[in-house]
C-alpha positions in Angstrom: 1.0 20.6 18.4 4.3 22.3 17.6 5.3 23.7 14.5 7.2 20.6 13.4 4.7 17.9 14.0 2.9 16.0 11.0 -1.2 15.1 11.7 -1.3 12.9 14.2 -3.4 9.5 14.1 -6.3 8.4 14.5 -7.2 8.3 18.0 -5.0 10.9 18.9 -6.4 13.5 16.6 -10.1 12.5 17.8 -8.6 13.0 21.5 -7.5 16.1 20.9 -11.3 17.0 19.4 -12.7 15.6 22.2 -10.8 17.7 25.1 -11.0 21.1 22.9 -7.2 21.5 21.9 -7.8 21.7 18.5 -10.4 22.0 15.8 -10.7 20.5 12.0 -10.1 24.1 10.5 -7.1 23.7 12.5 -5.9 20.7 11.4 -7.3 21.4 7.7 -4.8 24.4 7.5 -2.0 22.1 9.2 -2.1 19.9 6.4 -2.7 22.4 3.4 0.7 24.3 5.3 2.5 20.7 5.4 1.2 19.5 2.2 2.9 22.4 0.2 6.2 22.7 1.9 8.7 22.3 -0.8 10.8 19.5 1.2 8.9 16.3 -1.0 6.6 18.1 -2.7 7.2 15.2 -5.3 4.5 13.6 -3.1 1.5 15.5 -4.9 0.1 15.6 -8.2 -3.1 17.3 -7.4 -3.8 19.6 -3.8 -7.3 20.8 -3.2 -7.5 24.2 -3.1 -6.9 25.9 0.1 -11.0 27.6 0.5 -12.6 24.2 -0.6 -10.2 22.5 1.9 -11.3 24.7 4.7 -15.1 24.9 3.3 -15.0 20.6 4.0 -13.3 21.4 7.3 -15.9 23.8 8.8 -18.7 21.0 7.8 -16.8 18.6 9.8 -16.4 20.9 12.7 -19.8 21.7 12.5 -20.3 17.5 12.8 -18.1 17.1 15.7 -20.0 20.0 17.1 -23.6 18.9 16.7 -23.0 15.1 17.6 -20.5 16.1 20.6 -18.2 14.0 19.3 -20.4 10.9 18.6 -18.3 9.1 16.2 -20.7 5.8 15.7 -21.5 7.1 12.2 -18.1 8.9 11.7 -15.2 6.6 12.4 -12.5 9.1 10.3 -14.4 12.2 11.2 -11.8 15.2 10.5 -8.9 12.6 9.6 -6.9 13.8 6.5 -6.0 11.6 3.9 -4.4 11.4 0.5 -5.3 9.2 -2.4 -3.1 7.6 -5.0 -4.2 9.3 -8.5 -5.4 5.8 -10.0 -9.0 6.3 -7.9 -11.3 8.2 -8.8 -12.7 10.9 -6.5 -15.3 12.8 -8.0 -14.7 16.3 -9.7 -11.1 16.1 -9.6 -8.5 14.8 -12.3 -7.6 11.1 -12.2 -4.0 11.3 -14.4 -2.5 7.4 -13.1 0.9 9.6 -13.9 -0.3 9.8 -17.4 -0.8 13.7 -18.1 -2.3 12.9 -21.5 -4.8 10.1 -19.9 -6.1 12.9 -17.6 -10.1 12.7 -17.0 -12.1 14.1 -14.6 -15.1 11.9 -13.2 -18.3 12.5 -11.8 -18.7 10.0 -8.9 -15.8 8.6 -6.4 -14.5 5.2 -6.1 -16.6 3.2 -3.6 -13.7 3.5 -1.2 -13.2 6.9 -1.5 -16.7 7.3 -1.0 -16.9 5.6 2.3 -14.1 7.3 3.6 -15.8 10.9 3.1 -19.3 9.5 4.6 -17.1 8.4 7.6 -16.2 11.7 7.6 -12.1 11.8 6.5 -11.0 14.9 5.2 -9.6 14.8 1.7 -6.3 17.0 1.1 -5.1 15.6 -2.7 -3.8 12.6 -5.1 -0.3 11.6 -4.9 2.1 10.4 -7.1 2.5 6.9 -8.5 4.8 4.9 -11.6 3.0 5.6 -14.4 -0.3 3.5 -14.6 0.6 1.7 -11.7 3.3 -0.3 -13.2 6.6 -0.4 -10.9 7.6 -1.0 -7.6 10.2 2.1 -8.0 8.4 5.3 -7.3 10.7 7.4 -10.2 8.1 6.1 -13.4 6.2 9.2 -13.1 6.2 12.5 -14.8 5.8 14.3 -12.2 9.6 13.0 -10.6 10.6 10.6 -8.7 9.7 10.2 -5.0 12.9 10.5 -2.8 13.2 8.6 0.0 12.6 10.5 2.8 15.3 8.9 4.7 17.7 9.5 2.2 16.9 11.2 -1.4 19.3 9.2 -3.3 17.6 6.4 -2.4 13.6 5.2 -3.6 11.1 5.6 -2.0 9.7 2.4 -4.1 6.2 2.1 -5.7 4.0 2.5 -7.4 2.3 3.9 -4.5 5.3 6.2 -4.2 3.4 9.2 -2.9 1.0 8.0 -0.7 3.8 6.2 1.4 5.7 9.5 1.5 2.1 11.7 2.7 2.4 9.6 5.2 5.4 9.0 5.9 6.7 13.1 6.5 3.1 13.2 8.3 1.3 15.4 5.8 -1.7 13.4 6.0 -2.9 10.6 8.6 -3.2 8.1 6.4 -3.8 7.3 2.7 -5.3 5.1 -0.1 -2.6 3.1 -2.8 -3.4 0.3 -5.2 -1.1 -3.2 -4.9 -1.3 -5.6 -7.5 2.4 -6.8 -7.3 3.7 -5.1 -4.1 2.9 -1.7 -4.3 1.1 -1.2 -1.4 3.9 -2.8 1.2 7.1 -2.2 -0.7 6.4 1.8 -0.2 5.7 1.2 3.4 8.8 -0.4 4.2 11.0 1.5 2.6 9.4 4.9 4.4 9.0 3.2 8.1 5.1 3.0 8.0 2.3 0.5 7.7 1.2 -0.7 4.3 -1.9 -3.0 4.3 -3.0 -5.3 1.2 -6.3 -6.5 1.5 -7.6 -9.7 0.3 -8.7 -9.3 -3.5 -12.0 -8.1 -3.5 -12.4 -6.9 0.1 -12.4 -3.2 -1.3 -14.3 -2.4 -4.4 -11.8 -1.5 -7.5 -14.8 0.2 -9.2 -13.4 3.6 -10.3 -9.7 2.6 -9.8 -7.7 3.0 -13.4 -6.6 -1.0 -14.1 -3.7 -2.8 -13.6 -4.4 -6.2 -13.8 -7.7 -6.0 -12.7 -7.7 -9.7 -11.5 -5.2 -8.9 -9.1 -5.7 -5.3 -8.2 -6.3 -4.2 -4.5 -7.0 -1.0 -2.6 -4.2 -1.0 -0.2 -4.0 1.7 3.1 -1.3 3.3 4.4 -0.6 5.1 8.0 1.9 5.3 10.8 0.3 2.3 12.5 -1.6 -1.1 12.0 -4.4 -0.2 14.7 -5.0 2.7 11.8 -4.3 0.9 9.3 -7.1 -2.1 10.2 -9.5 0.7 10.9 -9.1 2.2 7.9 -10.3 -1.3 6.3 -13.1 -1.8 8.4 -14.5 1.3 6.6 -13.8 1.2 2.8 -14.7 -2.7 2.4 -17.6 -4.3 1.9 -19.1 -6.1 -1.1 -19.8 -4.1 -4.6 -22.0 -6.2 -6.8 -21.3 -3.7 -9.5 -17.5 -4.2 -9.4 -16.7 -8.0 -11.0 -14.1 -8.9 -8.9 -15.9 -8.0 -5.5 -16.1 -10.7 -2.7 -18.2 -10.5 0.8 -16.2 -11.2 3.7 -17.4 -14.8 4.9 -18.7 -14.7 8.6 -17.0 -17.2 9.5 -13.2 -16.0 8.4 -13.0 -13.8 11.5 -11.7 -16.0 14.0 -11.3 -14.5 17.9 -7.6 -13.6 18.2 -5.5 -16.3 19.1 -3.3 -16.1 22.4 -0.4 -17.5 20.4 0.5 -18.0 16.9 2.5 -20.2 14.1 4.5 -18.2 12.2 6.2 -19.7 8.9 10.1 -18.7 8.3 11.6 -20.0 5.3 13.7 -23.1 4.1 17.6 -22.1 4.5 18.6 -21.0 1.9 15.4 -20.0 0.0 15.5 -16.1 1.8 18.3 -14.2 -0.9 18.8 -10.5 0.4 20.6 -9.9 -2.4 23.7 -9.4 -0.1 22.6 -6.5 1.9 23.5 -8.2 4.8 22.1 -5.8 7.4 18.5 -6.2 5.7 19.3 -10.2 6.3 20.3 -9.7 10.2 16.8 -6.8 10.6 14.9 -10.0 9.4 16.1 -12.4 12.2 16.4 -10.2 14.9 12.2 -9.8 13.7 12.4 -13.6 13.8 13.6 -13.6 17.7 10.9 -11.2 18.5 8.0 -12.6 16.6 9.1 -15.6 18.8 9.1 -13.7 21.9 6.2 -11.9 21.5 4.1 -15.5 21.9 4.7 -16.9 18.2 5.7 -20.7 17.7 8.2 -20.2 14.7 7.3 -23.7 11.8 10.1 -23.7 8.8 7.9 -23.9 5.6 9.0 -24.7 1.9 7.8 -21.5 0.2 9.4 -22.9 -3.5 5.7 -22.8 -5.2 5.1 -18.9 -3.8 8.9 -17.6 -5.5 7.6 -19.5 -8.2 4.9 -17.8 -8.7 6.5 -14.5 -7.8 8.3 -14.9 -11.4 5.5 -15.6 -13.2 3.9 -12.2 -12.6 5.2 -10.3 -15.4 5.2 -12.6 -18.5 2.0 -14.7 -19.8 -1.3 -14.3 -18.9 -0.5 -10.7 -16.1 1.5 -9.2 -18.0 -0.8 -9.5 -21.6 -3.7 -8.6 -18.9 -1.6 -5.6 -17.7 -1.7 -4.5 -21.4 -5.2 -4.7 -22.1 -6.2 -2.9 -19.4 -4.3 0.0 -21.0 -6.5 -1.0 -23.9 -7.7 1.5 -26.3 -5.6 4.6 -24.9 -1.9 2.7 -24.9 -2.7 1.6 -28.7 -4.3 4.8 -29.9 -1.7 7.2 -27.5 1.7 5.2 -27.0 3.5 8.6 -27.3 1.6 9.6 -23.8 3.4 6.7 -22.2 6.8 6.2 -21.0 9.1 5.0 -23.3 9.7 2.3 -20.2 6.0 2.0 -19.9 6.6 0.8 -23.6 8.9 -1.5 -23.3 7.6 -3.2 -20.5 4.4 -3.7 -22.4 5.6 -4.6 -25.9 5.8 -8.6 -25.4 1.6 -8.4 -24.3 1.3 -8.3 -28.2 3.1 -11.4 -29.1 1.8 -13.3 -26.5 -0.5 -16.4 -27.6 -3.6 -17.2 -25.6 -2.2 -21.0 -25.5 0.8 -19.6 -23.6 -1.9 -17.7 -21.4 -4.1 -21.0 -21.0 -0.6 -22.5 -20.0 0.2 -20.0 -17.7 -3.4 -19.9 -15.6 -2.8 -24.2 -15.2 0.2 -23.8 -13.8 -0.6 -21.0 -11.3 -3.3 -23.3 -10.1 -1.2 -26.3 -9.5 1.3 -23.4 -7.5 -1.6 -22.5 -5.6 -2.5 -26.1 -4.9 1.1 -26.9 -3.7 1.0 -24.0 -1.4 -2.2 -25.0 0.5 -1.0 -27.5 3.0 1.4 -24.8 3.8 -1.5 -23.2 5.6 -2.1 -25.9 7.7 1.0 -25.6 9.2 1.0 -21.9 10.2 -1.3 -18.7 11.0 1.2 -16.6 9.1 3.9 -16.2 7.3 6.6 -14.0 7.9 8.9 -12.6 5.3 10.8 -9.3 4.6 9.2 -6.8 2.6 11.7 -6.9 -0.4 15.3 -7.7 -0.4 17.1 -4.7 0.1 16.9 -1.3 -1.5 18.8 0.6 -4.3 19.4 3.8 -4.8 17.5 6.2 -7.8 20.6 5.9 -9.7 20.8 1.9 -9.2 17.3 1.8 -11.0 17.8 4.6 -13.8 21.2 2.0 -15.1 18.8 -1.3 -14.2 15.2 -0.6 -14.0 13.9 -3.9 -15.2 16.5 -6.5 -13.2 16.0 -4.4 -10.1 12.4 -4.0 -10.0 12.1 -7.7 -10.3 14.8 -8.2 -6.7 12.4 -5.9 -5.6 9.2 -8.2 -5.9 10.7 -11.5 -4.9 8.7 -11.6 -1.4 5.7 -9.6 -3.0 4.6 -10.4 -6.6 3.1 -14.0 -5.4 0.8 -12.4 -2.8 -2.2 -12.2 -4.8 -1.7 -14.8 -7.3 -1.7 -17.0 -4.4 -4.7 -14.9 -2.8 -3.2 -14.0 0.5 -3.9 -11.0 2.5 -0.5 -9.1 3.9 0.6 -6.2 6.6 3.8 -4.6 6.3 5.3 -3.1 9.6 8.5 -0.9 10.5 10.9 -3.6 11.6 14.2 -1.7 12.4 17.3 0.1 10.5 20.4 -0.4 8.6 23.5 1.1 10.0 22.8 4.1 6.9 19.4 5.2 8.7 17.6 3.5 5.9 14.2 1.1 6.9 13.7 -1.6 6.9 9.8 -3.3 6.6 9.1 -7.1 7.4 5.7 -8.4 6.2 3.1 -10.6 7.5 1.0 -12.8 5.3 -2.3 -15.2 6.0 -4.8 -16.6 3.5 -7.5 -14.8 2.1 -10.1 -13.1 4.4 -7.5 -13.5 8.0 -6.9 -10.0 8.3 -7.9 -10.5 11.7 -5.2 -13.4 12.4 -2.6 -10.3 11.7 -3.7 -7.5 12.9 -3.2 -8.7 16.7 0.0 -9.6 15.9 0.8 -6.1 13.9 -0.1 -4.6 17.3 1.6 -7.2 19.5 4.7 -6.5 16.9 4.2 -2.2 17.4 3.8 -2.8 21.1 7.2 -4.6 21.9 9.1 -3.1 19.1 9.8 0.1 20.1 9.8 1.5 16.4 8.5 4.8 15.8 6.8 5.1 12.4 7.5 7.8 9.9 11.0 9.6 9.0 11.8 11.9 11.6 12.8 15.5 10.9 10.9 14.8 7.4 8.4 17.1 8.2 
């Protein structure tokens, strides 16, 4: 590896293991090195220290020598990764961007758990909008997230600094939450994969609540195949977490030879006039259709619906309880736009929240034949992008353009991939996103790879390193 190259992937990494070239104290002290440059060091909120970094690394080099590379019962041995600082991982602080929430736990999040027994290589918690609360990345005490493409532009959020690890290749991949978007809109807005699991895939145990109805373990990395195996580690059923579900046996279908991929009604896509983000979406449209895909025009009124819906009623009064105790007791730890967002929970009567749950229902009911129609559906990410200064004059209105095309994803209880999909004239990304019902992770992942394979994209931000 040269001096300017990030941590390479999954496979790649392990293939350099396997032939010799390079060890996991090698790699561990590449990432410390690339983790503290001062180009994005917005990214972190915690590092592990350089001699317990290196202390993990020799046991995993010690693994990779004693099973000559048998990875059957270490998937992610001597991968580095990053974890959004809303999950727990034992004996260091979990803050959620809230210095005065700060608490330091004594066991891990199931996920983060799962990835160390596979072996992964933990390097720090990154930087997120304050309690997970924004799809901006600049809601946190610890600064806003630049883009990485451009730093007067977002990086988005509120997975801010896990997209950017990745992103400027400090780590191979990374853990965010995404109850409204904020594993994808990250990801296409820093030129990488961002993958939302279906609700309950991934244990939430020992992840700091948004709306914990809604609330998913996302994965980042620089590419889907990555990105899925990521997810074939860290889920699995958690009796002890409410909202776990098992992954029915019979909701991985074989991978079809071709696909239906939904498009939209004219008129019902609004890119908010960026117009090169509009033309990015159907040149994606030509090659979905090229790559095998049977394109089916779908009326997606009852999922922009319920996109609106997420912040008032029943989410957002849920989004404040979840703060519970410490928002009522501490509200001078919060942002004062953590505040305001959360000041109409209080005033909000459980006969409007009653209302609100009926009439997501009969959204979700209206969107079902949809799925008979198509595999997938294929939207972009978000509209366009703003810059920081854009969202310091409008952070409310802008956040919302922002989750048009993500807020509905799991009130309707669909599963979602976002992939690099191109770039305006500017050099800024742009991400398109794939969606399928709950549980059909596997009806997108061949076409995130099919997608990768004719695309010609390569992930990250170049020269961010």
């Amino acid at each position: 590896m040269s001096s300017r190259d990030g941590i390479p992937g999954i496979a790649a990494l392990h293939a350099l293991y396997a032939q010799g070239k390079t060890t996991v104290l090698k790699i561990a002290e590449r990432a410390w090195l690339l983790s503290g440059l001062e180009a994005h060091k917005e990214a972190w909120i915690y590092r592990v220290p350089k001699e317990e970094l290196m202390a993990a690394a020799r046991r995993l080099q010690a693994l990779i020598e004693a099973n000559a590379l048998d990875l059957k019962g270490f998937p992610l041995l001597g991968v580095p990764f990053a974890v959004k600082d809303n999950i727990d991982v034992a004996g260091v602080p979990t803050t959620a961007a809230c210095p005065g929430y700060a608490r330091v736990p004594e066991t891990s999040a199931p996920a983060v758990q799962k990835l160390l027994e596979a072996g992964a290589l933990f390097v720090g918690k990154t930087n997120m909008d304050q309690f997970a609360t924004g799809l901006v990345g600049t809601r946190s005490p610890y600064g806003a997230c630049k883009n990485p493409f451009d730093p007067d532009y977002i990086t988005g959020g509120s997975s801010s600094g896990s997209a950017l690890a990745v992103s400027t290749g400090r780590v191979a991949f990374a853990l965010g939450t995404d109850t409204a978007g904020s594993g994808r809109v990250p990801a296409g807005f820093t030129n990488i994969v961002g993958l939302k699991p279906t609700k309950g895939a991934v244990s939430t145990r020992g992840v700091v609540p948004a709306c914990p109805s809604l609330d998913c373990v996302s994965v980042f990395a620089a590419s889907s195949a990555d990105a899925f195996a990521v997810l074939r580690v860290i889920e699995g059923f958690d009796f002890d977490d409410p909202y776990s579900r098992a992954r029915p046996a019979a909701a991985r279908p074989a991978a079809p030879g071709s696909f239906r991929f939904g498009v939209p009604l004219d008129g019902q896509l609004d890119f908010s006039g960026d117009a090169e983000y509009a033309a990015l979406y159907e040149r994606g449209r030509v090659a979905l259709a090229a790559a095998g895909g049977a394109e089916v025009r779908v009326d997606i009124a009852p999922l922009l619906r319920a996109a609106q819906m997420l912040y008032t009623g029943p989410w957002l009064a849920e989004r404040a309880e979840a703060i519970g105790r410490f928002g009522n007791e501490r509200p001078e730890a919060l942002l004062p736009l953590l505040r305001e967002i959360l000041a109409p929970a209080a005033s909000i009567p459980a006969t409007e929240v009653f209302r609100g749950f009926h009439e997501m229902q009969a959204l979700r009911r209206l969107a079902e034949p949809l799925w008979g129609a198509m595999d997938l559906l294929y939207l972009p990410t978000t509209p366009t992008i703003f810059t920081r200064a854009q969202i310091d004059r409008e952070p409310l209105k802008l956040n919302g353009v922002l989750g048009r095309f993500t807020n509905f994803v799991n009130l309707m209880d669909l599963c979602a991939v976002t992939l690099p999909a191109g770039f305006r004239a500017d050099g800024l990304p742009f991400g398109m996103t794939l969606m399928a019902p709950a549980f059909q992770e596997s009806v997108l992942e061949p076409v995130a790879r099919a997608w990768e394979a004719h695309s010609g994209i390569v992930p990250g931000a170049p020269g961010a390193k």
